[in-house]
VOKEDO-357865 format. One record per residue: residue number from 1; y, x, z of N, C-alpha, C in turn. Coordinates in pm, whole numbers. Each point is the difference from the previous one (the first is absolute). Layout:
<rs>
NUM Y X Z Y X Z Y X Z
...
</rs>
This chain:
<rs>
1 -117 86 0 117 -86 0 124 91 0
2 83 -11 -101 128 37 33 96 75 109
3 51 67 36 44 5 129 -81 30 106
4 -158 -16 30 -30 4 95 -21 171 46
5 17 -27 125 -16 150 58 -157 64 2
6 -25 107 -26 -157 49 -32 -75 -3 102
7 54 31 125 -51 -96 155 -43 -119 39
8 29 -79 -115 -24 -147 6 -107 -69 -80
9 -46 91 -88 -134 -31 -130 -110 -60 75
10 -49 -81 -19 -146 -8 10 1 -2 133
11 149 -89 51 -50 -35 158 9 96 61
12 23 117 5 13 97 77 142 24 46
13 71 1 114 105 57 83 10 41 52
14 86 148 -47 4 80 95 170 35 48
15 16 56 147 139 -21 10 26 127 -24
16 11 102 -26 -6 123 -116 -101 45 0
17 69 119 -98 -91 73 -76 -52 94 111
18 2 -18 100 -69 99 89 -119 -30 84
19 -17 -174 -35 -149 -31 52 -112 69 -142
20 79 -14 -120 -112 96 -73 -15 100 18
21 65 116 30 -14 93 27 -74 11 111
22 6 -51 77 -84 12 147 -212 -56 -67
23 54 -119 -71 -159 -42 -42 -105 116 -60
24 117 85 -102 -35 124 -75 -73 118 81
25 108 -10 83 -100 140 140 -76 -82 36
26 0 -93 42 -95 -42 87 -147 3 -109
27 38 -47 -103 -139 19 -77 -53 170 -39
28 117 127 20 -43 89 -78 -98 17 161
29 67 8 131 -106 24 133 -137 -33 -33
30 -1 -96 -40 -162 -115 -20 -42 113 -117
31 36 4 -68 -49 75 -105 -36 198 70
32 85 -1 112 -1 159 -3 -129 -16 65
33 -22 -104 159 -98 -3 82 -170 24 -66
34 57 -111 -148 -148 -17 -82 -50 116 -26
35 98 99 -65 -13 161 -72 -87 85 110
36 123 -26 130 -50 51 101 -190 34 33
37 -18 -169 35 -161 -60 33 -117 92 -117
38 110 -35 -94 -135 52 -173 -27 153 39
39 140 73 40 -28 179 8 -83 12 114
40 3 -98 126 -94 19 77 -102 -15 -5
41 -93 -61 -62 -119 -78 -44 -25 110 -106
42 107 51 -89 -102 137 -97 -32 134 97
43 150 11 84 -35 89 98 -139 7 50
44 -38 -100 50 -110 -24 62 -124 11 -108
45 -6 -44 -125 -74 25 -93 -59 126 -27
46 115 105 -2 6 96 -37 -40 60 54
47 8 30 194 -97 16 104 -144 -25 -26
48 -4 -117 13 -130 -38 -14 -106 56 -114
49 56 22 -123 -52 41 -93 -51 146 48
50 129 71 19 -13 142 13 -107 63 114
51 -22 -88 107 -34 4 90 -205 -11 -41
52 -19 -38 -122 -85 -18 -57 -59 131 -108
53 138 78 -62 -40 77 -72 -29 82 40
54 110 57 123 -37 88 100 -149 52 -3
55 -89 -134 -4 -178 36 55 -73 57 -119
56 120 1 -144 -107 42 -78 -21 132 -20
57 -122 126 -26 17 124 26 58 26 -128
58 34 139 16 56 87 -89 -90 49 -97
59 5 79 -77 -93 80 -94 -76 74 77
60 101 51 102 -121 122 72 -67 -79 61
61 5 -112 76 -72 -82 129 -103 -55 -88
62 9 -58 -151 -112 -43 -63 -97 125 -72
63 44 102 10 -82 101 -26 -119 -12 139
64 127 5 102 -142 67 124 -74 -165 31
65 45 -110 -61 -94 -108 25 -98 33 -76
66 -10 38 -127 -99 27 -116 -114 132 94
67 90 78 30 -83 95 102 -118 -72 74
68 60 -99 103 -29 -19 73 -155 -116 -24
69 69 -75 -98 -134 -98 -33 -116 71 -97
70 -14 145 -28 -22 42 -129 -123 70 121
71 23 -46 126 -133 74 142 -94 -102 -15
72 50 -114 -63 -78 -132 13 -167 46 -96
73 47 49 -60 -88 32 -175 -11 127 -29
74 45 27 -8 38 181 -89 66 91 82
75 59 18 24 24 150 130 -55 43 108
76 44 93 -13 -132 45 164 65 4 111
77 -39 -62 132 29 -35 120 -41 87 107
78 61 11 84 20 111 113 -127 -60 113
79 -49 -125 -6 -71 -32 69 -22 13 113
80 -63 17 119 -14 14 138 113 143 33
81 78 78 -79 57 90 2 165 -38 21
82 -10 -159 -89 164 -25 19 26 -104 47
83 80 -74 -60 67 -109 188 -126 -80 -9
84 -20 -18 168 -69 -94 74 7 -128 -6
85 -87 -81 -29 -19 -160 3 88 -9 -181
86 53 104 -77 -11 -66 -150 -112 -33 -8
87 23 -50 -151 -82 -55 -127 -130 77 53
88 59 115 -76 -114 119 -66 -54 21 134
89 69 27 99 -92 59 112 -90 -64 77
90 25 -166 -57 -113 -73 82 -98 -24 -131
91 14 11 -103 -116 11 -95 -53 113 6
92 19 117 54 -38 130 6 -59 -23 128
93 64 -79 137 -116 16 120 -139 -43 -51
94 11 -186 -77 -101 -28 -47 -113 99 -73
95 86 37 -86 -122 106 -47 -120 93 56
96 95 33 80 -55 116 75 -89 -59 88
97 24 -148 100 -65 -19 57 -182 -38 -71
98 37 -18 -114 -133 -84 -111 -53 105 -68
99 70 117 -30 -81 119 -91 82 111 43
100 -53 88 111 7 117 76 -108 80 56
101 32 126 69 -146 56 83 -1 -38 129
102 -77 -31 3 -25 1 167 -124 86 88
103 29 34 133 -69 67 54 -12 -55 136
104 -171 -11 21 -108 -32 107 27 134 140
105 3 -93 112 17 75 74 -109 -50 136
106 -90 108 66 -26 -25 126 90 54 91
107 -106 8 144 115 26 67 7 104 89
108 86 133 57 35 78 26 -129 23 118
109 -33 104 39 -102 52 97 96 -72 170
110 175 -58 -41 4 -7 133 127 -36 10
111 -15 -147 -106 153 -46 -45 52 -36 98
112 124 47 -52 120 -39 61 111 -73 -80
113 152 -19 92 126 -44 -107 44 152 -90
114 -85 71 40 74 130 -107 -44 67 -111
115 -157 -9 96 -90 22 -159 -135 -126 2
116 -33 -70 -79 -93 -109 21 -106 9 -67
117 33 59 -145 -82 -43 -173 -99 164 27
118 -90 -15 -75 -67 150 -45 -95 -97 -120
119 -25 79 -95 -61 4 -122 -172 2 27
120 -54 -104 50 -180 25 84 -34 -83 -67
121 -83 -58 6 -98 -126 -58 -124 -10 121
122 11 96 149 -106 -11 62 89 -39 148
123 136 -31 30 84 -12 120 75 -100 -40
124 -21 -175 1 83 -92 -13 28 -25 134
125 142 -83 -42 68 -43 136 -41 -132 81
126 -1 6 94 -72 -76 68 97 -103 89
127 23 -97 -1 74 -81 57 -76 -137 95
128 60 -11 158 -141 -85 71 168 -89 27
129 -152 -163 9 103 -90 13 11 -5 176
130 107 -128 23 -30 -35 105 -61 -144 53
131 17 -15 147 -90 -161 -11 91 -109 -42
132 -34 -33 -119 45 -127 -120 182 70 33
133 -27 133 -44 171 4 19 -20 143 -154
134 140 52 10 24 135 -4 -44 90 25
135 -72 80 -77 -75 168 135 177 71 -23
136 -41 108 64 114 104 -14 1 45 -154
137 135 34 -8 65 35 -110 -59 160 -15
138 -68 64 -166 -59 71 -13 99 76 -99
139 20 154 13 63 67 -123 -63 50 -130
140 51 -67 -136 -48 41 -100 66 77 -113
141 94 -20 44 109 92 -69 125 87 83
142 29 116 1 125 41 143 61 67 -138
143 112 48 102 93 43 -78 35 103 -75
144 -66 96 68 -67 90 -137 -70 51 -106
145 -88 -124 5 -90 -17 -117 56 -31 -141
146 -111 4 -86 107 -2 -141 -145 -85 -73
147 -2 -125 19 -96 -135 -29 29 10 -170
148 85 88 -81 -4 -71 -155 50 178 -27
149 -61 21 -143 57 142 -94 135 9 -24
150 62 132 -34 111 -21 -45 -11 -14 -189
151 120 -70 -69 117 -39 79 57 -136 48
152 -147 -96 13 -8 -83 13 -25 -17 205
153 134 103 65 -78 -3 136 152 -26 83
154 108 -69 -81 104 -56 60 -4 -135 118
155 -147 -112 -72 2 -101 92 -158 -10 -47
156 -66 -92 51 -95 -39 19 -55 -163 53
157 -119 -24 -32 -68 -149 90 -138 57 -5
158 -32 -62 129 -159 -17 -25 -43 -133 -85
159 -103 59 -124 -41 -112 -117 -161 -90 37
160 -54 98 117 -141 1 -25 -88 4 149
161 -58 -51 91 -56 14 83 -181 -25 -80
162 -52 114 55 -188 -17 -9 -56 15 143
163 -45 -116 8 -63 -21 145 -135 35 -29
164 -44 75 98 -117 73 -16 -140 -48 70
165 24 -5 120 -52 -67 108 72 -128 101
166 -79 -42 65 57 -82 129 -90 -42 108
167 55 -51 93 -101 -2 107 -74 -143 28
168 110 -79 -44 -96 -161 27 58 -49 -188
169 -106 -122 -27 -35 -91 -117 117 -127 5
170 130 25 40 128 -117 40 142 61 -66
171 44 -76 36 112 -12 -77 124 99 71
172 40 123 -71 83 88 50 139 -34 -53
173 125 13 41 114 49 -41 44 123 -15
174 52 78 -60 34 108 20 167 31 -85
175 78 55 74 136 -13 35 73 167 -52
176 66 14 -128 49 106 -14 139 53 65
177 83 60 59 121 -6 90 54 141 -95
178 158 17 -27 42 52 -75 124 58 87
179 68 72 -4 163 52 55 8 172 46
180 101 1 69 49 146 -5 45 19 153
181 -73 -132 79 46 38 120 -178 -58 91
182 -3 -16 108 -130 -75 57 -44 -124 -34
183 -138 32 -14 -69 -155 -62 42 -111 61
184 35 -8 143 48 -116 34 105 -25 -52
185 122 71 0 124 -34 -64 -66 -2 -149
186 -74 9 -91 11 -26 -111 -81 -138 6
187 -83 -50 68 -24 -115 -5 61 -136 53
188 106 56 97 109 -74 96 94 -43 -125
189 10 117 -107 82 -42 -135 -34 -30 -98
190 -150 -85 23 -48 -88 -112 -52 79 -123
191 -15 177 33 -34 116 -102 -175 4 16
192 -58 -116 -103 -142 -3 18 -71 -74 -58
193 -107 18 -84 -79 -76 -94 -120 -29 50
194 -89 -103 -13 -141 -20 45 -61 -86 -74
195 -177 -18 32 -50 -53 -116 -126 -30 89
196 -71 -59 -43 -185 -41 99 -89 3 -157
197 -103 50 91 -151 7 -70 -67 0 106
198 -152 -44 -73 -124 6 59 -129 104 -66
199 -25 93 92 -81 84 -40 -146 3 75
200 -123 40 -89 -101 8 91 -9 116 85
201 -52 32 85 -19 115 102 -112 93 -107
202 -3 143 90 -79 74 -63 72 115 -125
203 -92 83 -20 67 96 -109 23 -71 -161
204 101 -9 -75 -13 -63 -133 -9 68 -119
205 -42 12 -109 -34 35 -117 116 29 -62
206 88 -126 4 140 -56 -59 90 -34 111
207 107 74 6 65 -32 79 104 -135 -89
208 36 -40 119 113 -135 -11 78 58 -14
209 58 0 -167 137 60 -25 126 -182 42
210 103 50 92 96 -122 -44 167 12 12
211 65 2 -87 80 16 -40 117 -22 126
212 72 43 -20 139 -4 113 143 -46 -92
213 9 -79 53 150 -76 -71 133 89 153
214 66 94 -54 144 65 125 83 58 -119
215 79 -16 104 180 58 -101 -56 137 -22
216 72 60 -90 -2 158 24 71 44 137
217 -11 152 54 60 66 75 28 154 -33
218 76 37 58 57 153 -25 -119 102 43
219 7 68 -60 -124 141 60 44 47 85
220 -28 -14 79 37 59 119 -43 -84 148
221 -5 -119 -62 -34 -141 103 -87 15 48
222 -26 -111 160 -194 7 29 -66 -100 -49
223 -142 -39 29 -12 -101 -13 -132 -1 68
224 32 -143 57 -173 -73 88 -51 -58 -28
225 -127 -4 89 -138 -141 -50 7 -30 167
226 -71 -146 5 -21 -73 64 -91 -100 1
227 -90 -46 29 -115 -60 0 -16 -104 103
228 -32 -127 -53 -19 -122 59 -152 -60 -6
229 -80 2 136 -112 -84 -22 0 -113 128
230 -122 -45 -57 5 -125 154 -115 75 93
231 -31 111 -83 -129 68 170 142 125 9
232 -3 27 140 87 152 20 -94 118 -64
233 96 101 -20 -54 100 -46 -66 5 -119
234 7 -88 -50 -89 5 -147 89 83 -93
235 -98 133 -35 74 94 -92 -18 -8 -220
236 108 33 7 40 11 -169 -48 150 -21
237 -76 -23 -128 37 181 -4 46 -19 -166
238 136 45 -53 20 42 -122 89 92 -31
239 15 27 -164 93 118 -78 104 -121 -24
240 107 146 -71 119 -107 -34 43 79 -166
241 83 -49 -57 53 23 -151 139 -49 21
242 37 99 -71 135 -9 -18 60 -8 -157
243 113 -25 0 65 -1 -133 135 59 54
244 59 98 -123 146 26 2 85 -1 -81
245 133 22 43 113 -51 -127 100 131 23
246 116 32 -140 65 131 19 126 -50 91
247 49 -143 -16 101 -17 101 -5 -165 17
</rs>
């Protein structure tokens, strides 16, 4: 319309030109706050992302991964020689425990914890129970003995008990005890394997070979027998076998 003031169009009045100006900032704020929110939110993107690439290796780090998985298949492994409880070194205990030498031992003219083992086939160790209990704890290994060859004479287990004789036709336990301090304290600390059979009395043809399930131990360790019957005194007589590992 003619005449009319540009404040007045379309219903709009304003009493100057300085409520537009004020509408104008007020919209560029809204607009800065928005800019604001978006740079924070890439900020944060950009974190987040990076925070991700960060994990990926380098050339050299995927070299020594290639190293490292290449023990899986194709490279040769340090085995019982390098770190403890890896990969390789517990596929290497396995081994050893399943295809190694082992060596039969009787027992010393007058064992003790220091020397126990001697190389006889005519002096097994003799272990007596008690009544329906425990007999006393017997030494079969002390601490200066050397139960496995080198260089397989870092640690050791017993693999093998052959019971030779016994005194009654019932049911024995017999109790291996392992540590580096007294059999009681090694059995007070739960350091001890056992197993039952029944053997006939008398001299045997074939001895009762039976296997011993124990952790390894360090060379240097002792180790006991113990014998459980329900008559007292009923005696065990056997050898022992060992197996060893380089670490």
């Amino acid at each position: 319309m003619p005449g009319t003031p540009i404040w007045a169009i379309e219903g709009v009045a304003l009493d100057s030109t300085s409520d537009m100006v004020a509408g104008s900032l007020a919209d560029k704020v809204i607009d800065t706050a928005t800019d604001a929110a978006a740079a924070a939110a890439s900020a944060a993107d950009v974190t987040a992302i990076k925070a991700v690439t960060d994990l990926i290796p380098d050339a050299g780090a995927l070299t020594d991964i290639a190293a490292a998985t290449d023990k899986i298949d194709s490279a040769v492994t340090t085995g019982l020689l390098g770190a403890s409880n890896s990969l390789a070194y517990r596929v290497h205990e396995i081994e050893k425990h399943l295809h190694n030498r082992a060596r039969r031992w009787g027992a010393a003219a007058a064992p003790d914890e220091t020397n126990a083992i001697d190389a006889n086939v005519n002096r097994p160790y003799v272990a007596v129970s008690g009544n329906n209990d425990w007999g006393a704890a017997i030494p079969i290994i002390g601490t200066a003995d050397a139960p496995v060859p080198a260089p397989d004479n870092v640690k050791f287990d017993l693999h093998h008990i052959a019971i030779t004789d016994v005194d009654d036709n019932t049911l024995y336990r017999l109790r291996i005890i392992y540590g580096d301090d007294t059999s009681a304290a090694a059995i007070a600390a739960g350091q001890w394997t056992e197993f039952m059979f029944i053997a006939g009395t008398g001299p045997r043809s074939t001895p009762t070979a039976i296997e011993i399930m124990m952790p390894r131990v360090n060379v240097g360790w002792k180790c006991w027998a113990q014998v459980w019957n329900a008559t007292n005194l009923s005696a065990v007589d056997f050898f022992i076998g060992c197996h060893g590992y380089a670490g």
